[in-house]
C-alpha positions as CSV (number, residue, x, y, z in Angstrom):
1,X,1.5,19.8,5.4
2,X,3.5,20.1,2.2
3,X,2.6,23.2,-0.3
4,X,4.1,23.5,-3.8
5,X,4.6,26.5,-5.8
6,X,4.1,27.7,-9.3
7,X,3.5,30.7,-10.9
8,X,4.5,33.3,-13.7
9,X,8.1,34.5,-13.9
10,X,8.7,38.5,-14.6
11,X,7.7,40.4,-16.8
12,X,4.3,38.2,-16.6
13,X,4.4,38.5,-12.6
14,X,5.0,42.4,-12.6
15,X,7.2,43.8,-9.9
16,X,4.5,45.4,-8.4
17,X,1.9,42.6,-7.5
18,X,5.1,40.7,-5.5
19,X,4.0,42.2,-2.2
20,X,0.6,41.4,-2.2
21,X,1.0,37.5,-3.6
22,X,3.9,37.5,-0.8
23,X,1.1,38.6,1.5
24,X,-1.2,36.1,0.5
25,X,1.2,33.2,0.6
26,X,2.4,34.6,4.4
27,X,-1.8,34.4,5.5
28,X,-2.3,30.7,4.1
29,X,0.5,29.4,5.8
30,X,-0.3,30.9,8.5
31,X,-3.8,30.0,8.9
32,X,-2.7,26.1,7.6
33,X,0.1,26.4,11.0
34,X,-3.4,27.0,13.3
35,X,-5.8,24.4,11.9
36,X,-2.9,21.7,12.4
37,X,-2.1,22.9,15.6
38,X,-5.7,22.4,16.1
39,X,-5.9,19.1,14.8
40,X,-3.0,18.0,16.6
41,X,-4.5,19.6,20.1
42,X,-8.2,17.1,18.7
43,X,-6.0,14.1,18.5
44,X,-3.3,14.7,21.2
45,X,-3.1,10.4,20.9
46,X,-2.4,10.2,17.6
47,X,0.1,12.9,17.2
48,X,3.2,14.0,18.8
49,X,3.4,17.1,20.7
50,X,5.9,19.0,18.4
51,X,4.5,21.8,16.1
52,X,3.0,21.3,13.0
53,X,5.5,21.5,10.4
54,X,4.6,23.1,7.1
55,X,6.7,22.9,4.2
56,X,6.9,25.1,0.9
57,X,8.0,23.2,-2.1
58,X,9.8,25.6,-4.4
59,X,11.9,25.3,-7.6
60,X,13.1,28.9,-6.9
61,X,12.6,30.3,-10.1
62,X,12.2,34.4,-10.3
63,X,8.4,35.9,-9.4
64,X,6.1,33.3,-8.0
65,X,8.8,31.2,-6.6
66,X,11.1,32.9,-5.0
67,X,8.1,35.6,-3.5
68,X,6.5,31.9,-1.8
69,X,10.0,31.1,-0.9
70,X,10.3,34.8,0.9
71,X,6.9,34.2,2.4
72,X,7.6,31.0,3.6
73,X,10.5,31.4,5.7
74,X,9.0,34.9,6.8
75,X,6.7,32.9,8.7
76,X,9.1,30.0,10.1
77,X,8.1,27.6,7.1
78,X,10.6,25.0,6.0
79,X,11.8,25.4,2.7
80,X,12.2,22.8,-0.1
81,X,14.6,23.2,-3.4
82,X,13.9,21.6,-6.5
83,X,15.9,22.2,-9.5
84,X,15.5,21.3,-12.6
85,X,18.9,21.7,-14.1
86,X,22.3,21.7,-11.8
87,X,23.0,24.8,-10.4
88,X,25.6,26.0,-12.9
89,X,23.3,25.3,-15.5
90,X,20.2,26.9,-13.9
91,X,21.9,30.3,-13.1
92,X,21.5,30.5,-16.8
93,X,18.2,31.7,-16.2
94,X,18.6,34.4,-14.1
95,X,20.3,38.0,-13.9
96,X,23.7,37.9,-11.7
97,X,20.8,39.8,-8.8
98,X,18.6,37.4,-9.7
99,X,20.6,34.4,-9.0
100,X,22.5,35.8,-5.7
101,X,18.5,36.0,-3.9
102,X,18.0,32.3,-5.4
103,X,21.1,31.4,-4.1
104,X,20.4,32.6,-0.8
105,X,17.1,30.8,-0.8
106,X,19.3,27.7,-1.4
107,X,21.1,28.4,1.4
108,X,18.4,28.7,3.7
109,X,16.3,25.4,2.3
110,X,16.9,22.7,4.4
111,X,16.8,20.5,1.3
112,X,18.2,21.1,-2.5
113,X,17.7,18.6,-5.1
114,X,19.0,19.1,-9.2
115,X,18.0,17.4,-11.6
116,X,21.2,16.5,-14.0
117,X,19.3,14.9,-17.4
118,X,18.7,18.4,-19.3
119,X,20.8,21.7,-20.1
120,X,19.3,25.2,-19.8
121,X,16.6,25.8,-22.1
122,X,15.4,22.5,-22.5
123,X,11.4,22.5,-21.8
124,X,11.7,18.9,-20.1
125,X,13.2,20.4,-17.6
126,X,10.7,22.6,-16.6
127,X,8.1,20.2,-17.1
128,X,10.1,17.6,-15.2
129,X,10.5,19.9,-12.3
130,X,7.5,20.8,-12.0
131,X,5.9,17.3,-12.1
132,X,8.5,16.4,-9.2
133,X,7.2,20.0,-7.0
134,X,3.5,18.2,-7.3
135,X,4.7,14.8,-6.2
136,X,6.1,16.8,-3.2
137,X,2.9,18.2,-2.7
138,X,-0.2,18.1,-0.3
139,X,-1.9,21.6,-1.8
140,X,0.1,23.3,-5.0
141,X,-0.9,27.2,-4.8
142,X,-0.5,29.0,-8.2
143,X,0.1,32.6,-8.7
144,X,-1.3,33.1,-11.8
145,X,-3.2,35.0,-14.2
146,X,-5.7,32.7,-15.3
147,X,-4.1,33.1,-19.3
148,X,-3.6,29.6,-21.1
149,X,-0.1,28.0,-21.3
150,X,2.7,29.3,-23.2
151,X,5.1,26.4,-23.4
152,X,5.7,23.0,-21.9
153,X,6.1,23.3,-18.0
154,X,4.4,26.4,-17.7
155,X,2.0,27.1,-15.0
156,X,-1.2,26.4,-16.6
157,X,0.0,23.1,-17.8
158,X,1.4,22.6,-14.3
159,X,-2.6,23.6,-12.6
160,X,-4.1,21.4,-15.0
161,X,-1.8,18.3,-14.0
162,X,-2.4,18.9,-10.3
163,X,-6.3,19.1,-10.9
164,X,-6.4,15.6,-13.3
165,X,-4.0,14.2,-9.6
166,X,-6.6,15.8,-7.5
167,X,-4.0,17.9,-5.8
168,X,-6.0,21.0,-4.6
169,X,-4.8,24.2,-6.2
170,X,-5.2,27.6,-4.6
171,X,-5.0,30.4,-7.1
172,X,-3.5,33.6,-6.2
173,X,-4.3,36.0,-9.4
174,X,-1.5,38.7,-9.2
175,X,-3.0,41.9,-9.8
176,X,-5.5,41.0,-7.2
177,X,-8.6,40.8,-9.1
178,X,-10.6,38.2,-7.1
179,X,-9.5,36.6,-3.4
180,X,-7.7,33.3,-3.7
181,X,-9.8,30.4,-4.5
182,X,-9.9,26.6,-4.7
183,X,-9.8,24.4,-7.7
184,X,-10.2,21.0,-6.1
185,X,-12.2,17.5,-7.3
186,X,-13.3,17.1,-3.3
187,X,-15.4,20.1,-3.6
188,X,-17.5,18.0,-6.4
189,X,-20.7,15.6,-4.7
190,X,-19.4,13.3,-6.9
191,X,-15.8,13.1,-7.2
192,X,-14.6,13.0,-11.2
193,X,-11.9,10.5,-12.3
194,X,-9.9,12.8,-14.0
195,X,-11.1,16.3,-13.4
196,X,-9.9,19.2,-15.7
197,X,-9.4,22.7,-15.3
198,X,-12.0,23.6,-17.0
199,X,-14.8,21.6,-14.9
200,X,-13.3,21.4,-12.2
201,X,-15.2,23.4,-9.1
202,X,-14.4,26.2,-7.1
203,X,-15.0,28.1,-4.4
204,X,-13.5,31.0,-2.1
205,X,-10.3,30.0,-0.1
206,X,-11.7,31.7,2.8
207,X,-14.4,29.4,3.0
208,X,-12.6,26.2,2.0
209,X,-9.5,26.3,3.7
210,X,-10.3,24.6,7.3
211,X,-12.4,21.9,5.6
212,X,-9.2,21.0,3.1
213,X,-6.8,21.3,5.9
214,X,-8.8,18.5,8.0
215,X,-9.8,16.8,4.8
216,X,-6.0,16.2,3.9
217,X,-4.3,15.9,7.4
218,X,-7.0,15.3,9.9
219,X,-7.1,11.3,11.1
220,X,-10.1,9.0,9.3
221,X,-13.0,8.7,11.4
222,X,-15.1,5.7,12.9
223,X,-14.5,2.1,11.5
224,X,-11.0,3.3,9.7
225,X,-9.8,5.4,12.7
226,X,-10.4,2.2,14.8
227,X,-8.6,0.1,12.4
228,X,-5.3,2.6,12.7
229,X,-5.6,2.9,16.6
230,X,-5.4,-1.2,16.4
231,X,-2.4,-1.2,14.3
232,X,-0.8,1.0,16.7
233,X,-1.6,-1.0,19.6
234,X,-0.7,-4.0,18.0
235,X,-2.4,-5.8,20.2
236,X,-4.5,-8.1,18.3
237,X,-1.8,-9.8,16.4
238,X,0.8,-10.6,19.5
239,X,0.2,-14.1,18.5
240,X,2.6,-15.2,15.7
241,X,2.0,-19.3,16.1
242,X,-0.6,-21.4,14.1
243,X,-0.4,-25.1,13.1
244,X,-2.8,-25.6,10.8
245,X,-1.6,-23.8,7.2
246,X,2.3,-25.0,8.1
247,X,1.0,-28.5,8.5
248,X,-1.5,-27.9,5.4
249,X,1.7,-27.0,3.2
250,X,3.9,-29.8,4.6
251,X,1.3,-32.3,4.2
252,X,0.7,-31.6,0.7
253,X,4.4,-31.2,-0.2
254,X,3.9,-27.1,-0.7
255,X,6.6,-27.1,1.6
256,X,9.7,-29.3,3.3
257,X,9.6,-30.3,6.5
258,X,13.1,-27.7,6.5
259,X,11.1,-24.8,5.5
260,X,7.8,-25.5,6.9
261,X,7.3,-22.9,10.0
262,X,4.8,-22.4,12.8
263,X,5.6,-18.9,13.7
264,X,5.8,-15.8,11.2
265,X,8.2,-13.8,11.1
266,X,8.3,-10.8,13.9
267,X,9.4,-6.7,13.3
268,X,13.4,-7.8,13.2
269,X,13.1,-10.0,10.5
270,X,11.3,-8.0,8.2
271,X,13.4,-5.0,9.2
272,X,16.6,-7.4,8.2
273,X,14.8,-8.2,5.0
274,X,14.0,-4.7,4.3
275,X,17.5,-2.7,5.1
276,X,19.3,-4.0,1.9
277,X,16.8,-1.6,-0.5
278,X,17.5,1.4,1.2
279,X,20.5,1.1,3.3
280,X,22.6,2.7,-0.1
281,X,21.1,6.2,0.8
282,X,21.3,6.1,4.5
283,X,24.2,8.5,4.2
284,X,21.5,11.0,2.4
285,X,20.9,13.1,5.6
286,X,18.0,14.1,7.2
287,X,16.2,12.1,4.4
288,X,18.5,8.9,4.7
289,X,18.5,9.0,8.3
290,X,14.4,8.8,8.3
291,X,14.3,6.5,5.2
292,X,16.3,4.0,7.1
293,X,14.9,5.0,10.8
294,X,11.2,5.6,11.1
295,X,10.1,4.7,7.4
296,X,11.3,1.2,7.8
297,X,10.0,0.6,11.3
298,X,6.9,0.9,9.8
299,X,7.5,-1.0,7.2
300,X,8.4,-4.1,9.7
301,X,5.7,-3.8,11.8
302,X,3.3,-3.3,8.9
303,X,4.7,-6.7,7.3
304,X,5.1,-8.4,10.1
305,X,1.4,-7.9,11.5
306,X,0.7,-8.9,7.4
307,X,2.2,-12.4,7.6
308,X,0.9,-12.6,11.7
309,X,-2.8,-12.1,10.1
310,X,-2.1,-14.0,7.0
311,X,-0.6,-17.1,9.1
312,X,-4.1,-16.8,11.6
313,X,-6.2,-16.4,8.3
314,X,-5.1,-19.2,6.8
315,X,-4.8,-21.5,9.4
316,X,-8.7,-20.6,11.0
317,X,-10.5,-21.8,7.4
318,X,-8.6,-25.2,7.5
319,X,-8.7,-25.6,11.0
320,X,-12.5,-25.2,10.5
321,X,-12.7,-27.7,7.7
322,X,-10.3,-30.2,9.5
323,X,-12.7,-30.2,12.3
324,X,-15.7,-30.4,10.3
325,X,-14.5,-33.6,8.8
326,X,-13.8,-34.7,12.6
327,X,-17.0,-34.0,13.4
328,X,-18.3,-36.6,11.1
329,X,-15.9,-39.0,11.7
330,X,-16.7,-39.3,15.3
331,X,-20.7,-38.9,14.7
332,X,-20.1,-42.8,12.5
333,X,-17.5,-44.1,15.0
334,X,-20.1,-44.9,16.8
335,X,-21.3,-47.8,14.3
336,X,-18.0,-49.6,15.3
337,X,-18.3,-49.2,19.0
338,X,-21.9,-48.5,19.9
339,X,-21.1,-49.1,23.4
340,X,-18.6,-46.1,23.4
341,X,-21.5,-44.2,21.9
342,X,-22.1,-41.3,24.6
343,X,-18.4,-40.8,24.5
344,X,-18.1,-40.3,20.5
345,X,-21.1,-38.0,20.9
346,X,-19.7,-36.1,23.7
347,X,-15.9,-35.5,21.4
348,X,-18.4,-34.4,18.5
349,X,-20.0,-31.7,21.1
350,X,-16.3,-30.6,21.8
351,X,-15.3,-30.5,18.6
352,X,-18.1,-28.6,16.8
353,X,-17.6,-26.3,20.4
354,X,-14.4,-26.1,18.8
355,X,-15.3,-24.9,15.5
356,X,-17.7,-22.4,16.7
357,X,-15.2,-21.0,19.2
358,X,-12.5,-20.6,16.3
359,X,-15.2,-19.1,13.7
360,X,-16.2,-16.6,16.3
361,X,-12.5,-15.7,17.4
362,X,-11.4,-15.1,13.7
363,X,-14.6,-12.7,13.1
364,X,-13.9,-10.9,16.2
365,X,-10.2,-10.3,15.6
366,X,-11.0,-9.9,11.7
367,X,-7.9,-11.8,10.6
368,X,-8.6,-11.7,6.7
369,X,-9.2,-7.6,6.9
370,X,-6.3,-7.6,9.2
371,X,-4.2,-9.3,6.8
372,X,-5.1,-7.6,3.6
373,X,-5.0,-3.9,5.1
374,X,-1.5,-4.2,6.7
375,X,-0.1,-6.1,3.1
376,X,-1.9,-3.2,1.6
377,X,0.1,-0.8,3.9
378,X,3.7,-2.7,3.6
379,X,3.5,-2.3,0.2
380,X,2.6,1.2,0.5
381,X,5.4,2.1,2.5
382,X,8.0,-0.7,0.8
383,X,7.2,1.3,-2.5
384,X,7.9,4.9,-1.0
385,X,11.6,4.0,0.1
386,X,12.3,3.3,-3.6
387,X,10.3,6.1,-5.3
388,X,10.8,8.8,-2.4
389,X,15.2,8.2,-3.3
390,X,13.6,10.6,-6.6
391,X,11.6,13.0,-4.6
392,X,8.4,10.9,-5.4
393,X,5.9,10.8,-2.5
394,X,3.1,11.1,-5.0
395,X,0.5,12.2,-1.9
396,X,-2.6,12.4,-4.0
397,X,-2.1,9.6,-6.8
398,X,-3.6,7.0,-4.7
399,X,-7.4,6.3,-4.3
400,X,-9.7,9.3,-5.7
401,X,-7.2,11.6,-4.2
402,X,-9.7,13.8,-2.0
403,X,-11.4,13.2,1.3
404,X,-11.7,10.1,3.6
405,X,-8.7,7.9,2.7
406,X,-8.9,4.5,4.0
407,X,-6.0,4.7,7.5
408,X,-3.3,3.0,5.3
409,X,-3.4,5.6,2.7
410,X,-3.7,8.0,5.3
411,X,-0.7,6.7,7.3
412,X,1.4,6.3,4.8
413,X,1.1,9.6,3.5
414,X,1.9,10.6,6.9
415,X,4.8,8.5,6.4
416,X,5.8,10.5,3.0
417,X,5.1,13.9,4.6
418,X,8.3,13.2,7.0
419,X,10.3,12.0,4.5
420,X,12.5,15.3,2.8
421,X,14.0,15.6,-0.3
422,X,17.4,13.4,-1.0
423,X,20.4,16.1,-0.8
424,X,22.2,17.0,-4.1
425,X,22.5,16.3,-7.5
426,X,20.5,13.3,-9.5
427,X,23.1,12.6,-11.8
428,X,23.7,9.2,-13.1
429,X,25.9,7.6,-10.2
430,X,23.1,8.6,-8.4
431,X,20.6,7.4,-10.7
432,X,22.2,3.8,-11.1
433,X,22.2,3.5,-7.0
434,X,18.4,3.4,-7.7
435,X,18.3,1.5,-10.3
436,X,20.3,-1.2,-8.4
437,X,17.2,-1.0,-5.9
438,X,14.7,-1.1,-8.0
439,X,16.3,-4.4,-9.5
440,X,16.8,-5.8,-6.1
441,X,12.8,-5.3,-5.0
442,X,11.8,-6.8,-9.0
443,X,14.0,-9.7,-8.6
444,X,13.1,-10.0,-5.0
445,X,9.7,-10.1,-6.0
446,X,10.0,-12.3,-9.3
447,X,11.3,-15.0,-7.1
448,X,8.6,-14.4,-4.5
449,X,5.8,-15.1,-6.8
450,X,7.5,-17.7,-8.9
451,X,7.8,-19.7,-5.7
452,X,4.2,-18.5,-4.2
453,X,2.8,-20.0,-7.8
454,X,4.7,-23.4,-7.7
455,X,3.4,-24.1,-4.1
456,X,-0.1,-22.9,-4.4
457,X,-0.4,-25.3,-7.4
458,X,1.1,-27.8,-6.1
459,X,-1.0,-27.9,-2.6
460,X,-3.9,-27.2,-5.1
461,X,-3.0,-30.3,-7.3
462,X,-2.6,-32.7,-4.5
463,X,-5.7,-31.4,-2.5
464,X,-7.6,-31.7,-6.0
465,X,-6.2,-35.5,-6.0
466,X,-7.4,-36.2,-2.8
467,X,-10.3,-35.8,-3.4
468,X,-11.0,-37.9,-6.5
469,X,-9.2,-40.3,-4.6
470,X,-11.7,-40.5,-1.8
471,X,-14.3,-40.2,-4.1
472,X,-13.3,-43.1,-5.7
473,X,-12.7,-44.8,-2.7
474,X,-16.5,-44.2,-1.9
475,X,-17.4,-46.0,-5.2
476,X,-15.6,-49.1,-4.0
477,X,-16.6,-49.8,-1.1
478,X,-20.6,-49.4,-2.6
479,X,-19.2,-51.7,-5.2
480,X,-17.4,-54.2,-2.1
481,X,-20.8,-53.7,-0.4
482,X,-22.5,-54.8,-3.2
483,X,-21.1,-58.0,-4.3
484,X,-21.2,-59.3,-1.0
485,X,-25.2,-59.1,-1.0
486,X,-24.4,-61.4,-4.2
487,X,-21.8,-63.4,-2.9
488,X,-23.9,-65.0,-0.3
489,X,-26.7,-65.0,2.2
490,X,-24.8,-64.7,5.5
491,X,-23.5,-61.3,6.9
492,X,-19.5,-61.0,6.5
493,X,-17.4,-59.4,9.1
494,X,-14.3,-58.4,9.4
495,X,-12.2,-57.9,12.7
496,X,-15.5,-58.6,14.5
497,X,-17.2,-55.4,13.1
498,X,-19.8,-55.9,10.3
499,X,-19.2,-54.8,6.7
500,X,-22.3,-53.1,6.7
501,X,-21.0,-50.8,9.9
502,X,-18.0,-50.4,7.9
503,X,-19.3,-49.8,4.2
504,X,-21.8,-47.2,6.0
505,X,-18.8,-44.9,8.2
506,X,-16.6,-45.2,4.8
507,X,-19.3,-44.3,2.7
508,X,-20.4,-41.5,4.8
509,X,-16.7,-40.2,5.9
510,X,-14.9,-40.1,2.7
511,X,-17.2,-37.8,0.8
512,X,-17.4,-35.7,3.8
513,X,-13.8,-35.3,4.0
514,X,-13.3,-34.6,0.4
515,X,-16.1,-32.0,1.0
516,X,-13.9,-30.5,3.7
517,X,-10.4,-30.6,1.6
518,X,-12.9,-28.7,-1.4
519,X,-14.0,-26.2,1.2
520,X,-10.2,-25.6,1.9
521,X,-9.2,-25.5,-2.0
522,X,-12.1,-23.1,-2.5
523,X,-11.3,-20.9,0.4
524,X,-7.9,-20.7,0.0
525,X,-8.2,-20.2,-4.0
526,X,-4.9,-22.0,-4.6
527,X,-5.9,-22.0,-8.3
528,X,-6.3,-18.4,-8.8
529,X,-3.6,-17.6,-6.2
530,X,-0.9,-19.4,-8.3
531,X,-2.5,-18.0,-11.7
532,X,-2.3,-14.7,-10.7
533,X,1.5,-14.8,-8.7
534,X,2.7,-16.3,-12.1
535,X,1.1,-14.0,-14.1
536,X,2.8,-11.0,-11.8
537,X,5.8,-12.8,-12.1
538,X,5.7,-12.5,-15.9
539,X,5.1,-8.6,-15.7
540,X,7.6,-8.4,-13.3
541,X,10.3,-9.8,-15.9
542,X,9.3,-8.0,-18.6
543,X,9.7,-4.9,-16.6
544,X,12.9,-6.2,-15.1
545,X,14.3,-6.8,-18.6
546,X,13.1,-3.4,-19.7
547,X,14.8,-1.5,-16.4
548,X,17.9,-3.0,-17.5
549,X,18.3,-1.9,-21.2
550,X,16.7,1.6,-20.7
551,X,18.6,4.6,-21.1
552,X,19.5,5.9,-17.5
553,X,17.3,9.4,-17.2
554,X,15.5,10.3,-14.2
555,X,12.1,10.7,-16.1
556,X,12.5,6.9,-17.4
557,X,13.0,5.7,-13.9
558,X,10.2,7.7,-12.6
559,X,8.4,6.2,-14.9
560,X,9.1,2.0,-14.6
561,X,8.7,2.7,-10.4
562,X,5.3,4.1,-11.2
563,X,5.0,1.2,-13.2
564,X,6.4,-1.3,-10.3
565,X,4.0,0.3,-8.8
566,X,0.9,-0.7,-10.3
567,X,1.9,-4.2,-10.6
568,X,2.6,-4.9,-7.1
569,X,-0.6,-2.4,-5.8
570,X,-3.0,-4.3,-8.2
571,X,-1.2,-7.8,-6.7
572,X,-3.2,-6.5,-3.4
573,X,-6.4,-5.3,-5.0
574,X,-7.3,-8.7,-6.4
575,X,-6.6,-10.0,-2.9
576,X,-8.8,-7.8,-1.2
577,X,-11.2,-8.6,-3.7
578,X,-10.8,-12.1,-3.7
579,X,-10.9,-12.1,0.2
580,X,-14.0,-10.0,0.9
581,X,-15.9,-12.0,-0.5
582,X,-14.8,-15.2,1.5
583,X,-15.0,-14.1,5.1
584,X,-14.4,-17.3,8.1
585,X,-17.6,-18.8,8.4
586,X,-19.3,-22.2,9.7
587,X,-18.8,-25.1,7.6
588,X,-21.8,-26.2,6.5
C-alpha cells in the first residue's frame, strides 16, 4: 500500500497542530499495516508470507511533509523522496534547521528522486512534484485546512487532481476540527467520470478505512479471481502448437513458408524480446534490479500465454470452418461412389464429432478471453517499465479508478506497487536514456502493425478472391450442365461418373466452401484488423516524429508516454470489443 503526502507548509500548518497530524498519520498507517496483514492471512495463496509493506510518498517539504515523513518511519513505514528541484536548488526553500531534518529524512528514505527541469521558485515545480507524489500513490492523505488554493501546486489544487484520478484522499484538518475523513468517487452508488472536490462524497475515516483498504489491495472476487488463479497456474495454455492459422497464413501468402510457425513463442523469448527496453536502468538499484527481475517475468509469461491463446484462438474458428466445408464434401462424395456410401457417411459422423469436440474445447478453455485478457495485461505491464523509469505507476488512472478492477488491472498494479522510485537526479542524460526507450517500443510497434496490416489484408484479399472464384466456378458448371441438356439427348459422362453426379457435388461444394472461407474472413475480421493496425501505425509515427523534435523536459515526456499509452491501450479495447462479440461457435 502506497500513501502520498500533501499539506500546508508553516506558518499555514502552525507549530502547534504538528503533534496531533503526526498522530494521526502514525494511527492510519498503523491501522492500514493490520488490514493487509489481514488480507494477506484471507489469501495466504495469493500472497507471500512477508509483511505488508506500506510506503509514505513524500516530497519532504516543511509542515505536512516532513511531520508524515516523522510519522512514517516512527511506525517502520518505508519512506519515499520526491523532489522537485535538485537538492542544491531545493535547500533554497528551507531555513539551514529546516533543511538539516529534510536532509536526514533523505537519508533515511530508501529512495530519492529530483527532478532537474526547474530552479527554485518556479511553480511547475511544485505542481510537477506533486502530480509525480499521486502517480506514486494508492491513498494521498492531505493535511489541510479546507481554504482554496493559493498558487499552482498547492494542496488544494493537488486534492482536487487526486479526486478527478479517483485517488482516495483522507483529510487531516490541522487544528483538529473534525476527525479525518474520506473524499473518494467509490463511496458514490454511481461512480462519476471526473469527480470534483466539490461533489465529491465523504464520509468518516473511521468508518471507511477497512472497506478502502480491501477495496484497493484485497484480490477480485468470483469470475475475475478465477481468471488470476488460472494465469498463475498456467495451466490451461501449456499447449503452444496449432496448425490451422500458420497453414491459413501460408496458404494465403500472409506468410513464407520461412516465417510461417506452428508453435508461439514461450516465456524466454518474450523475455529476450523484452530486455532491450529496460535493460539501460538495470543498474538503478532496488528499482532496476525489480524492473528487470520480477516486472519482466511477468511480462513474458503474460505475452507469452497472449500469443499461446491467440495461436489456439485463431486456429479453433478455421479449424471449424475447414471441417465444416469437409463435412459437405464427404456428405456429396457419395454421388461419385455410392457404393462407398456408409463409409463417406461414417467420415462425415467423425468429422462433424470433430467440430463439436473442438467448439466445446475452445468454450471450455475460453481461448478468445484468454487471449484478450493476458494482451491486455502485457501491455499493462510492457507500458509500466517505460513510464515507472519517471516515477509513473499511475495506480488509479486506469478503469473508473475505485473498487472491483478486472485481475489484470489488479495485478499489474500489484506489479507497480513493488516497483520504487528510480535513484537520483532526472536530469537530461537521464531523460534521453528514456527517450531512447520510448523510441525503441514506438518503432518496435510501428513496424509491428505495419507488418500485422500488410498480412491481414493480404490473407483478407486472397480469401475474398476465393471466393468469387468458387462462386464463379458454380455458375459454370450450371452453365456446362446446361448446354449439355441442349447439346443432345443422351447422358454424357466423364471418367465413368455422370455429369449430372458431378455438376450436383460441384454445385453443392463450392458455395459451401466459399461459405466456409467467408465464415473465416468474418471471424477473423482481417478487414478491420489491418484498418485498424495501419491506422495505429499512423498515430504511432506521428507521435514518433513528435518524441523526436520535442524539447527534452521531464513533464513533455510524461506527457507523449501517457500518450503511447492511450494508443496502444485503445489498440486492445477494440479487440476485446471486436472479439466479444464473436465467441467459437458451430458453423452453421
Amino acid at each position: 500500500m502506497r500513501f502520498g503526502i500533501t499539506g500546508h507548509r508553516p506558518p499555514r500548518l502552525a507549530f502547534e497542530h504538528h503533534e496531533a497530524a503526526r498522530e494521526e498519520c502514525r494511527r492510519i498507517f498503523s491501522e492500514a499495516q493490520g488490514l493487509l496483514e489481514a488480507i494477506r492471512d484471507r489469501h495466504a495463496d495469493l500472497f507471500s508470507g512477508e509483511e505488508p509493506l506500506v510506503r509514505l510518498v513524500t516530497a519532504l517539504a516543511s509542515g505536512a511533509d516532513t511531520v508524515a515523513a516523522e510519522a512514517a518511519l516512527e511506525q517502520g513505514i518505508a519512506l519515499s523522496a520526491c523532489l522537485p528541484f535538485l537538492p542544491e536548488e531545493y535547500a533554497k526553500d528551507f531555513s539551514p534547521e529546516e533543511w538539516r531534518a529534510a536532509q536526514q529524512l533523505t537519508e533515511a528514505a530508501d529512495g530519492t528522486l529530483a527532478l532537474a527541469d526547474h530552479r527554485h521558485g518556479d511553480e511547475a515545480g511544485y505542481e510537477g512534484i506533486g502530480r509525480l507524489v499521486l502517480a506514486q500513490s494508492d491513498i494521498l492523505i492531505a493535511i489541510w485546512d479546507g481554504e482554496p488554493a493559493r498558487g499552482r501546486g498547492g494542496t488544494t489544487e493537488v486534492v482536487s487532481e487526486a479526486i478527478a484520478r479517483h485517488i482516495p484522499v483522507i483529510h487531516i484538518n490541522p487544528d483538529g476540527s473534525h476527525e479525518p475523513i474520506l473524499l473518494w468517487s467509490g463511496l458514490h452508488e454511481e461512480v462519476p467520470d471526473r469527480p470534483s472536490i466539490d461533489g465529491v462524497e465523504r464520509v468518516e475515516l473511521s468508518r471507511a478505512l477497512p472497506g478502502l483498504i480491501e477495496a484497493l489491495c484485497g484480490p477480485p472476487e468470483g469470475e475475475e479471481d478465477a481468471a488470476l488463479r488460472t494465469f498463475l497456474r498456467g495451466d490451461v495454455l501449456k499447449n503452444r502448437t496449432s496448425l490451422a492459422w500458420p497453414l491459413l497464413l501460408f496458404v494465403t501468402g500472409g506468410r513464407s513458408w520461412k516465417r510461417t510457425y506452428f508453435r508461439s513463442p514461450g516465456p524466454t523469448e518474450a523475455r529476450q524480446y523484452f530486455t532491450p527496453l529496460i535493460e539501460p536502468f538495470a543498474a538503478l538499484g532496488r528499482f532496476g534490479s525489480r524492473l528487470n527481475g520480477a516486472l519482466a517475468d511477468r511480462f513474458a509469461r503474460a505475452d507469452a500465454a497472449a500469443n499461446a491463446a491467440a495461436l489456439q484462438f485463431r486456429s479453433s474458428f478455421v479449424t471449424n470452418f475447414g471441417l465444416a466445408a469437409m463435412a459437405v464434401l464427404l456428405a456429396l462424395a457419395s454421388l461419385l461412389a455410392p457404393e462407398a456410401k456408409v463409409w463417406f457417411i461414417v467420415a462425415e459422423l467423425v468429422v462433424i464429432g470433430l467440430i463439436i469436440a473442438n467448439t466445446r474445447r475452445a468454450h471450455r478453455c475460453n481461448f478468445h478471453q484468454l487471449w484478450i485478457d493476458r494482451r491486455h495485461l502485457a501491455e499493462r505491464l510492457r507500458l509500466l517499465a517505460i513510464s515507472a523509469t519517471l516515477g509513473r505507476l499511475s495506480l488509479r488512472d486506469v478503469e473508473d479508478g475505485t473498487t472491483h478492477p478486472g485481475w489484470e488491472t489488479w495485478y499489474a498494479r500489484a506489479t507497480a506497487r513493488e516497483l520504487e522510485l528510480p535513484q537520483g537526479d532526472l536530469d537530461r542524460a537521464y531523460l534521453e536514456k528514456v527517450r531512447g526507450s520510448v523510441l525503441s517500443l514506438i518503432e518496435d510497434q510501428i513496424g509491428y502493425h505495419e507488418r500485422n496490416a500488410h498480412m491481414m489484408e493480404h490473407v483478407n484479399h486472397r480469401l475474398h478472391r476465393a471466393g468469387d472464384v468458387l462462386f464463379v466456378g458454380t455458375i459454370l458448371f450450371c452453365l456446362v450442365y446446361l448446354a449439355s441438356k441442349f447439346a443432345g439427348p443422351g447422358p454424357i459422362e466423364i471418367a465413368g461418373v455422370g455429369l449430372t453426379q458431378i455438376v450436383t457435388m460441384a454445385t453443392a461444394f463450392f458455395p459451401a466452401f466459399a461459405a466456409a472461407l467467408y465464415g473465416i474472413r468474418m471471424q477473423g475480421d482481417f478487414a478491420a484488423t489491418a484498418e485498424r493496425s495501419s491506422a495505429i501505425a499512423r498515430r504511432l509515427g506521428k507521435l514518433q516524429v513528435a518524441v523526436r523534435s520535442d524539447t527534452l523536459t521531464y513533464d513533455r515526456l510524461v506527457d507523449r508516454i501517457r500518450r503511447l499509452s492511450e494508443i496502444m491501450l485503445s489498440d486492445i479495447h477494440q479487440w476485446q470489443q471486436q472479439y466479444e462479440t464473436r465467441p467459437i461457435s458451430l458453423p452453421g
